[in-house]
C-alpha positions as CSV (number, residue, x, y, z in Angstrom):
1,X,-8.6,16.7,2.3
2,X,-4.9,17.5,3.6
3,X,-5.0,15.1,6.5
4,X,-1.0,15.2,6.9
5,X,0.5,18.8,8.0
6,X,4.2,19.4,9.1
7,X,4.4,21.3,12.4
8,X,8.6,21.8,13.3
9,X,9.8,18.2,14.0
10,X,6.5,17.1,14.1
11,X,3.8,15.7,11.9
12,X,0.0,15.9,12.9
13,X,-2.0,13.3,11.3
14,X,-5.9,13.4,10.9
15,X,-7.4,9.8,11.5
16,X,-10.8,8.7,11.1
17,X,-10.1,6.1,14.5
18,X,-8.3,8.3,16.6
19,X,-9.0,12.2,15.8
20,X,-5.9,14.6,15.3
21,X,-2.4,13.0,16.0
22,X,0.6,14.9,16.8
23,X,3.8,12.4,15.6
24,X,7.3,13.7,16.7
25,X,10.2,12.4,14.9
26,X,11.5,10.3,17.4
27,X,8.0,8.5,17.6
28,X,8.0,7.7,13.7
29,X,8.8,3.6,13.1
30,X,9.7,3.1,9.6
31,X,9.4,-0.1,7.9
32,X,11.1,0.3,4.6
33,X,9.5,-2.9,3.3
34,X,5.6,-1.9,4.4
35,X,3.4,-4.3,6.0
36,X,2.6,-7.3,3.4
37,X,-0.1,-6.2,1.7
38,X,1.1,-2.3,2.4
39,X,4.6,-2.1,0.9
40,X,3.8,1.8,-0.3
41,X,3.3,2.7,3.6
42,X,6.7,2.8,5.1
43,X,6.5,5.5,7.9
44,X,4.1,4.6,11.1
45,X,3.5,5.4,14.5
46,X,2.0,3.3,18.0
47,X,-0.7,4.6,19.2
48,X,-2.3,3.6,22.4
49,X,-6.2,3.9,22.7
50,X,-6.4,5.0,26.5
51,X,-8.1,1.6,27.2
52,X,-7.6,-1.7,28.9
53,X,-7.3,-4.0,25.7
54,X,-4.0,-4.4,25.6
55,X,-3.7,-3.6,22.2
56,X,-1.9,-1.2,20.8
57,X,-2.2,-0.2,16.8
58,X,0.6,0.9,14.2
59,X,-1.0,4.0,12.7
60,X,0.5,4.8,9.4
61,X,2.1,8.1,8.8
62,X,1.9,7.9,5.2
63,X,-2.1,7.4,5.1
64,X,-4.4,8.1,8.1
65,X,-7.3,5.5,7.3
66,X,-4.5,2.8,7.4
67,X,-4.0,1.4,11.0
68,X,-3.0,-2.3,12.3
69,X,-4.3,-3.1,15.7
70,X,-1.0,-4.8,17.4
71,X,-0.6,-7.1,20.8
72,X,3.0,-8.9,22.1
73,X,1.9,-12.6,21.5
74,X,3.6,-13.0,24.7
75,X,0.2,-11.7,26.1
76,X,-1.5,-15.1,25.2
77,X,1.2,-17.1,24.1
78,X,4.1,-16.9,27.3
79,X,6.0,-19.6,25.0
80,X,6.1,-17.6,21.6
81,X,9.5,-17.2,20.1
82,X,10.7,-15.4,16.7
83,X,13.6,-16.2,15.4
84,X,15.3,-14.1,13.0
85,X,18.1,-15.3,10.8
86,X,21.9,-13.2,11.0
87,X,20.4,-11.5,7.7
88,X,17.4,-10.3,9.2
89,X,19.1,-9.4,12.1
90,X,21.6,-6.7,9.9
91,X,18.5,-5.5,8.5
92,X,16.9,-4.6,11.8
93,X,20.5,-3.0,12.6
94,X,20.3,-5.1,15.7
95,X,23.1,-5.8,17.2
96,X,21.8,-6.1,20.8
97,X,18.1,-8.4,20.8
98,X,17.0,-6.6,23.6
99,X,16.4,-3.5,21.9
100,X,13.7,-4.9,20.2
101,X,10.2,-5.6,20.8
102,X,7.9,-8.0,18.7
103,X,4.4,-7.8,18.2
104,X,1.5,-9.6,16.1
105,X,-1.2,-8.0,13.6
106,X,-4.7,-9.1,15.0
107,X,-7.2,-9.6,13.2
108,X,-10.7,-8.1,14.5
109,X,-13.5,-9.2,13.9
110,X,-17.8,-8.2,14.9
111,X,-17.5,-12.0,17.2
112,X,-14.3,-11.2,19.2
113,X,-14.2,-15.1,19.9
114,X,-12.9,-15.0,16.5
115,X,-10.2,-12.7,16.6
116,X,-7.0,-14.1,15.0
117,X,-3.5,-12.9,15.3
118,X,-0.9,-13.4,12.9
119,X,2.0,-15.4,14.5
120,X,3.4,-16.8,11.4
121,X,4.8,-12.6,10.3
122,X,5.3,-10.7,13.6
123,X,6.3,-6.9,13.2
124,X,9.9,-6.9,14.7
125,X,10.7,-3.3,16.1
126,X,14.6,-2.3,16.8
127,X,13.3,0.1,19.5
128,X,17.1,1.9,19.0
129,X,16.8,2.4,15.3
130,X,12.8,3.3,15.3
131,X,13.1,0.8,11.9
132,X,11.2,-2.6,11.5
133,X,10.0,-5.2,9.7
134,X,7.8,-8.0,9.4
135,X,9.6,-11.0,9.3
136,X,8.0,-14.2,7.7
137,X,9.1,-16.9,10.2
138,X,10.0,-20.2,9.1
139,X,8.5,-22.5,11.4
140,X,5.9,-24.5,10.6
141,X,4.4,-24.1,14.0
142,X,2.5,-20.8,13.9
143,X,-0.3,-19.7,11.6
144,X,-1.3,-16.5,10.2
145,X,-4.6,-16.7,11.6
146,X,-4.1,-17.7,14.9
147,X,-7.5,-18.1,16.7
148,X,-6.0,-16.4,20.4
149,X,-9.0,-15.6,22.2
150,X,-9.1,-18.7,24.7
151,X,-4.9,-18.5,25.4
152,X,-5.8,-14.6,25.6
153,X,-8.8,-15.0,28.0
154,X,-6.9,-17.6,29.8
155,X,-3.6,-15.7,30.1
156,X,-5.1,-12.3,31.4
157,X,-7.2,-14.4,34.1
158,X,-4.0,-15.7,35.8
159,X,-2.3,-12.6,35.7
160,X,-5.1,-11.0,37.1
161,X,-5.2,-13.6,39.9
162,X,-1.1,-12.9,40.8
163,X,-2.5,-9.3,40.8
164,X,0.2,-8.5,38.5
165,X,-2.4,-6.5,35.5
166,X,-1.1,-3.1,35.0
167,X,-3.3,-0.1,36.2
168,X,-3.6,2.3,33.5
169,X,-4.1,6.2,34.8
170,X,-5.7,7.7,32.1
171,X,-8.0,5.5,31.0
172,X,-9.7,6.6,27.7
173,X,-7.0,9.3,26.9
174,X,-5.5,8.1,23.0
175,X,-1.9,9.0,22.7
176,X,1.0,8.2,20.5
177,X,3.8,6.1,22.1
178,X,7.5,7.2,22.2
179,X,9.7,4.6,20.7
180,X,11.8,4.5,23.9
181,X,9.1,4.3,26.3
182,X,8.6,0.7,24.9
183,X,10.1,-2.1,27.4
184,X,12.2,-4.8,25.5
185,X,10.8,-7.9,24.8
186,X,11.8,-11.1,25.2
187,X,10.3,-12.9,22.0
188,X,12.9,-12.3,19.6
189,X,15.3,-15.0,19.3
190,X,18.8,-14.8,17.5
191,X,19.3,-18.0,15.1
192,X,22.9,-17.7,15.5
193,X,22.9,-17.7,18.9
């Protein structure tokens, strides 16, 4: 039942989802807090399925049947903006916003019509630091079931159209993701600035 063996600087996880994992250090995200609901899992890694979803999933470290699927809500919402108070900000170490990237937890379900991502607590990453959090926003504006599927479908159509959809090479191929492969994104906003 040992489904966590160190290996060097590495750590191979067994998951039921994604078969045998391999987790260098420098791939490991911790989130000292947890996810809400999680707060005993504070060690994770992205892991990228090898397919054309878009979405990516935080795989915990700590306990291989716990994994979050993940998606930028840039994807299907262009306008989407966290903003993180000064506090929040010293947390994340972050002292430059661009070395972040922001991402919400989806929600799955059997009618993928009715998949939900949760805009109202988006997991901040400090992409420098390989720490994170997730950060309960104080607008009233965004939910934590936000029904996405129509901006999503909607989104992806144009961008297919402006033939701008990345190709993907190894399509079906699950990987982990380096921490400093991910590109910065723009959704984090600075209340103090």
């Amino acid at each position: 039942m040992d489904q966590l063996n160190r290996k060097g600087s590495s750590v191979i996880v067994k998951t039921g989802r994604f078969g045998q994992l391999t987790v260098g250090d420098d791939e490991i995200i911790r989130i000292p807090q947890g996810i809400l609901g999680f707060p005993e899992y504070t060690k994770f890694c992205l892991v990228d399925p090898g397919d054309d979803t878009l979405i990516v999933w935080l795989q915990s470290v700590d306990n291989p049947e716990i994994a979050f699927p993940l998606l930028e809500p840039k994807v299907f919402r262009p306008n989407y903006a966290a903003r993180l108070s000064a506090a929040e900000l010293r947390e994340l170490k972050l002292d430059n916003i661009n070395h972040s990237a922001v991402f919400s937890i989806l929600t799955i379900t059997n009618d993928i019509t009715q998949m939900t991502a949760n805009l109202k607590a988006p997991l901040v990453i400090n992409l420098k630091e390989q720490i994170a959090k997730q950060v309960v926003l104080q607008e009233n504006e965004y939910s934590v079931k936000h029904l996405m599927f129509k901006e999503l479908k909607a989104h992806l159509i144009t961008i297919q159209a402006q033939n701008r959809l990345p190709q993907r090479e190894a399509q079906g191929v699950v990987s982990t993701v380096s921490i400093k492969s991910i590109p910065p994104s723009l959704t984090v906003k600075s209340l103090t600035a």
